[in-house]
Every structure is written in structure tokens, then in C-alpha cells.
BADOSE-173832 format. One record per residue: x, y, z of N, C-alpha, C in turn. Coordinates in steps of 0.1 Angstrom, whole numbers, plus 5000, padded with zeros to 4 digits. Each point is the difference from the previous one (the first is absolute). Last residue first. Layout:
% residues N
XYZXYZXYZ ...
END
This chain:
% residues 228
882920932329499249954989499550174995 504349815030498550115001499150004983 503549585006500250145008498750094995 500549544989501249985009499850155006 498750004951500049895010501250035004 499250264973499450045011499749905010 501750004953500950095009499949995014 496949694971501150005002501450075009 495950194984499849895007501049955009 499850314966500050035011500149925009 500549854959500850045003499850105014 496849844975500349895004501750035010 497150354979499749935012500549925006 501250124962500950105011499249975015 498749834951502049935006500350125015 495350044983500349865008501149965002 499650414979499149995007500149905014 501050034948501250055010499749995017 496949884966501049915000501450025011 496750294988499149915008501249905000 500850294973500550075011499049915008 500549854956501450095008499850045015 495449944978501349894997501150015009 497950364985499349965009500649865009 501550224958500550085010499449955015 498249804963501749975002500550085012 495750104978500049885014501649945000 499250394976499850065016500049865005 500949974953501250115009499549975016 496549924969500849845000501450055010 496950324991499549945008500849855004 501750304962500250045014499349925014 499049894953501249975004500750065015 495650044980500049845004501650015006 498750424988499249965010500449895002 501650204957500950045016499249985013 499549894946499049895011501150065012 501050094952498850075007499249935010 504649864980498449934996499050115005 504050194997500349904992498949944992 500150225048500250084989499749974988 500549685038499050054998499750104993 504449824998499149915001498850074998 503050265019500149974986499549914993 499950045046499350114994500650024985 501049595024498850075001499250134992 504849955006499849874989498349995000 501950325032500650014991499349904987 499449875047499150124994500550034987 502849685019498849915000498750164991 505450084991499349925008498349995003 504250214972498849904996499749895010 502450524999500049905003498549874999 500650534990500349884989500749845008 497950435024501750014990500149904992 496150015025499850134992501750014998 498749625027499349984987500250174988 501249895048501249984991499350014987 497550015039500450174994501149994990 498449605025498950074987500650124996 501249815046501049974986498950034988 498650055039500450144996500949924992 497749635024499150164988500850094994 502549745030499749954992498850044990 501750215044500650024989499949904982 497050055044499850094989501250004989 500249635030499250014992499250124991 504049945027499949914992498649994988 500550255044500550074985500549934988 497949815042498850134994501050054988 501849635026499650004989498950074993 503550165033500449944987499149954992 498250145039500350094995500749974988 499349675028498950064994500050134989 504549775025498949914992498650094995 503150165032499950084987499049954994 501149815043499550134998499350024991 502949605004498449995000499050145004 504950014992499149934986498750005007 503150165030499450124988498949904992 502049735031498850095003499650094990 503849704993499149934994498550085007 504450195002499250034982498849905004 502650115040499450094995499249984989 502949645020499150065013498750104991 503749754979499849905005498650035006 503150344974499249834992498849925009 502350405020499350024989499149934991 503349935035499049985009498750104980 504449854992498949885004498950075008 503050324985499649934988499249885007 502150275032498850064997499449924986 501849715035500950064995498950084991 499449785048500349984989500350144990 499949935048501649974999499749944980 496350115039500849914998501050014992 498150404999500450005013500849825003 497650124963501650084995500349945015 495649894994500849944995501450005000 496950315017499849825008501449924994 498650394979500550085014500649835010 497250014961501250034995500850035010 495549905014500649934992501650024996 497150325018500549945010500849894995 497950334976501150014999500549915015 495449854969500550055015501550055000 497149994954500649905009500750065013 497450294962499349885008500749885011 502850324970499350045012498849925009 501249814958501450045007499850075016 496750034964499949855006501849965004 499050434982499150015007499849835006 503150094970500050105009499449995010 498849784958501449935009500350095015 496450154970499949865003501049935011 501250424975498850025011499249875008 502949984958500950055011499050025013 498249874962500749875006500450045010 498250354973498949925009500549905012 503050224964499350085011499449925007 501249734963500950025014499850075007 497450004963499749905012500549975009 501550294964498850055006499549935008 503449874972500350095010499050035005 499349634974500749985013500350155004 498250054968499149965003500649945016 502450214964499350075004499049955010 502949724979500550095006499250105012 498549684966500449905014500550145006 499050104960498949975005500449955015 503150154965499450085008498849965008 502549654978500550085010499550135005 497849774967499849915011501050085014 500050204957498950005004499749955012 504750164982498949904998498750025007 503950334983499549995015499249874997 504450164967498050005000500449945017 504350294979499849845007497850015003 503350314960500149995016499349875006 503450174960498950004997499549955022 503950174981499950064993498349935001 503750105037499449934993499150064992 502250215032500949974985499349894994 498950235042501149915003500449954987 496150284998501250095012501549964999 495749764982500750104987501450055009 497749775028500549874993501050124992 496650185026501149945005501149944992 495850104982500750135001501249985010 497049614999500850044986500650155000 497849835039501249934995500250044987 496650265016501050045006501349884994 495649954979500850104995501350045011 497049675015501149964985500650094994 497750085036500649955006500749954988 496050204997501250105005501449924997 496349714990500550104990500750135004 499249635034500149974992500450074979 499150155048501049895001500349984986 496150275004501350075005501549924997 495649755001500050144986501250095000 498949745044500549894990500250074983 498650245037501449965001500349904989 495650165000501050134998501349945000 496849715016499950014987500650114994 499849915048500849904995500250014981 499050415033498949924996500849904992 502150275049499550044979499449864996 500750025049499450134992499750044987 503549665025498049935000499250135000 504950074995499049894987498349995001 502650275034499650094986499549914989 501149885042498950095003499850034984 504049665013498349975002498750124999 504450144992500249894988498349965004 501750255032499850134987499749894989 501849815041498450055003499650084987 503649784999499749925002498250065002 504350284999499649924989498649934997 501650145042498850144994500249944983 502449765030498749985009499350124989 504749934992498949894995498549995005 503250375016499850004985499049864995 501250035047498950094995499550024984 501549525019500450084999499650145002 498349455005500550124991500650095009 496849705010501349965008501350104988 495049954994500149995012502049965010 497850124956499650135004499949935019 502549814963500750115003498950115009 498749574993501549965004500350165001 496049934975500250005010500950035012 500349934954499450155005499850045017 501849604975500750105000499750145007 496849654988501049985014501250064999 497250074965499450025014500649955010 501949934961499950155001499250015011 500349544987501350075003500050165004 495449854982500549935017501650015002 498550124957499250065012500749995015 501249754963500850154996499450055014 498149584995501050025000500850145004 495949964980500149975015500950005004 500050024955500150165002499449965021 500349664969501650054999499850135010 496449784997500049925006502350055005 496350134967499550005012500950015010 501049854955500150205004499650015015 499049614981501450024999500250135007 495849914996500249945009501650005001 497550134959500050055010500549995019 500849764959500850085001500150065011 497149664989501149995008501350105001 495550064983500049955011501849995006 499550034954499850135005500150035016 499849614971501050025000500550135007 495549825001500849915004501750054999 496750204969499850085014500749885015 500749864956500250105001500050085017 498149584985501350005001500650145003 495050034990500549925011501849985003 497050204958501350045010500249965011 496549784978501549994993501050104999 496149955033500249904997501150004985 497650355000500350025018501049834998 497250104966500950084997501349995016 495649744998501349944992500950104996 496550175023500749915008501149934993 
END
């Protein structure tokens, strides 16, 4: 326990990484899922088979391939790029960047399916209502459509909230020193990878019981005033 207790700071500095990453790569997510969306509902042909070839094929390969791919493919492609363009030495991929990357791309499949599908949940009588009063498709968008999507999606946003916060651990095998990373070097070190990991899972436990209550409270909230 006293070994657990003076990497405390540590695995504290790790926490918050992991939560950085979390939190960058929801982000990345939820733009690309409403991208994904947008083109698979008001798109184009080309954008509509983008959009479907981008969602079918991520959420098929195993997030820990992509991120091994991303990351040391993906260094060796910028630098063989770089040599191409006369540079004599080539540009590192950071750890933190491939990690948000990879991780927001793969969550935006999901996102895009989230959005799509809670977009369709709203009556096309709505948008039909509104354009017909004389408003403008950007307000009737702001005013009429996002605040239903939201309380569509809401669940579904925070199911991938929360697997996506686990699957930040995968950053741990490129050398990002976040919360697992510093653990499993830790418990290596001291030969104690039981106390430290179990200290990993109630963090992770933590986090996400934590998350839990900001989205209930946030259901809540959405859902006042309309269909609970």
C-alpha cells in the first residue's frame, strides 16, 4: 500500500491525461459523426457511399490494429513523405496525437450512427412546419431540429462516452504515459502489477460513475419540458 500511495501523484498525473485524451478524441468523434451523418442524410451519392464505407469498415477493424497502424505505419509514411519533399530529416507522430486520432476516428463511426439515427427519430413534419412558416433552413435547424436530435442521441452519446473512455488504455502500448502506462510500469518495477492495476480499474470505475451522473443530470435537464 505504501508503494501504491507514493505513486499516487503519478497515477494522478496519468488520470488526467487520460481524461485529456478522452475528452480531445470526443470531440474529434462527435465532429466526424455529425459529418457522417449530414452526408448520409442530406449528402450526395459520392458523400452518401463515403460516409457509409468510412462507418462499416472502422467499426470492423479492431481499434488496437488501427491505432499500431496509425501510429508506426503512419510514422514511417510521414517520413518517406517528408524524404519525397527534400527534407532531410522527417516530422515524429506524438503519442498523444495518435491516440486522440485514432480513437476519435473510430468513435465517429459510431457517432455518425447515433446522429443519423436520432435525426430520423424526429417527425419530418417538424421541418416541414417550420420552413412552411417562412423560417429560414439555418433557424429552423438551431431553433426546431438540434434541440430534438439532442435529446434523441443523448443516450447513445453517452454509451460511447463511455466505452470511449476505457478504450483510451490502448494509448498505453505507444508510449503514452497515461494512467495504465505509469501502472504497468509501476507494478513491473515493484512486482506488485495486481495492487496497481486494481488501483487502474477503480479509477476507471471512478470516471465513469462520475460520467454517469453528468449525463443523467444532463438528461434531465434536456428532457424537461418535453417527452421524458
Amino acid at each position: 500500500m505504501e508503494h501504491l500511495i507514493a505513486y499516487g501523484p503519478a497515477l494522478l498525473r496519468g488520470t488526467g491525461l487520460t481524461v485529456t485524451v478522452a475528452l480531445c478524441a470526443m470531440l474529434l468523434a462527435t465532429l466526424l459523426g455529425a459529418l457522417g451523418a449530414a452526408a448520409k442524410i442530406a449528402g450526395g451519392r459520392f458523400a452518401r457511399g463515403a460516409a457509409q464505407t468510412y462507418s462499416t469498415l472502422v467499426r470492423g477493424v479492431p481499434e488496437l490494429v488501427l491505432m499500431l497502424l496509425a501510429f508506426y505505419g503512419g510514422q514511417r509514411l510521414v517520413n518517406s513523405l517528408a524524404l519525397l519533399m527534400g527534407y532531410e530529416r522527417g516530422f515524429d507522430i506524438s503519442p498523444f496525437a495518435a491516440g486522440v486520432g485514432v480513437i476519435g476516428f473510430v468513435y465517429g463511426a459510431y457517432m455518425t450512427e447515433t446522429f443519423r439515427g436520432a435525426w430520423l427519430a424526429v417527425p419530418k413534419g417538424q421541418w416541414e412546419a417550420a420552413q412552411a412558416s417562412g423560417m429560414s433552413p439555418w433557424l429552423t435547424l438551431r431553433r426546431i431540429m438540434a434541440p430534438q436530435v439532442m435529446r434523441h442521441a443523448l443516450p447513445g452519446y453517452a454509451n460511447i462516452w463511455l466505452v470511449l473512455i476505457k478504450a483510451t488504455a490502448i494509448v498505453s502500448i505507444i508510449g503514452l504515459q497515461d494512467v495504465v502506462n505509469i501502472a504497468d510500469k509501476a507494478g513491473k518495477s515493484l512486482r506488485e502489477p495486481f495492487t496497481f492495476f486494481l488501483a487502474v480499474m477503480a479509477i476507471f470505475l471512478i470516471l465513469t460513475s462520475l460520467s454517469g451522473f453528468v449525463f443523467r443530470f444532463i438528461e434531465k435537464r434536456v428532457n424537461r419540458g418535453g417527452a421524458a
